[in-house]
C-alpha positions in Angstrom: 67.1 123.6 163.8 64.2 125.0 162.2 63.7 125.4 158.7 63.3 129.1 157.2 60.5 129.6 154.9 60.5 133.3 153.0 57.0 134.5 151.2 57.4 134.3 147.6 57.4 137.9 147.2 60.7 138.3 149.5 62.1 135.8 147.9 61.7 136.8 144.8 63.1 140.5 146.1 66.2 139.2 146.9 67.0 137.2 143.9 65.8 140.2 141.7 68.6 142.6 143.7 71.2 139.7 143.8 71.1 139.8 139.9 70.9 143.4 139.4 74.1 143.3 141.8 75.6 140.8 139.9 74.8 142.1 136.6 76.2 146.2 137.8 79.5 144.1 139.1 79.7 142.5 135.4 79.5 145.6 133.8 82.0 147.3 135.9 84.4 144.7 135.0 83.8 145.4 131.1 84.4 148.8 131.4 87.6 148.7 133.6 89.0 146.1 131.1 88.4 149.0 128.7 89.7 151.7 130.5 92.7 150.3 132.1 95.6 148.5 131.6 98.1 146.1 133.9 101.6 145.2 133.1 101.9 142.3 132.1 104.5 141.7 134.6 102.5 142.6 137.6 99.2 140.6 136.5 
């Protein structure tokens, strides 16, 4: 199998959007902690 080699630039693309992803997802997660509430007998 032959190995994959990106350019730097895509590379750095992708990692750049993975964390923005990541970092949207996080924040989502803080605000629907804030906003909304589970039972403790369903979570």
């Amino acid at each position: 199998m032959d190995e994959l080699k990106l350019d730097e630039a895509i590379s750095k693309v992708i990692v750049d959007g993975t964390l923005k992803g990541y970092l949207q997802y996080l924040e989502e997660r803080k605000s629907k902690k804030e906003s909304m509430s589970v039972s403790g007998a369903y979570a």
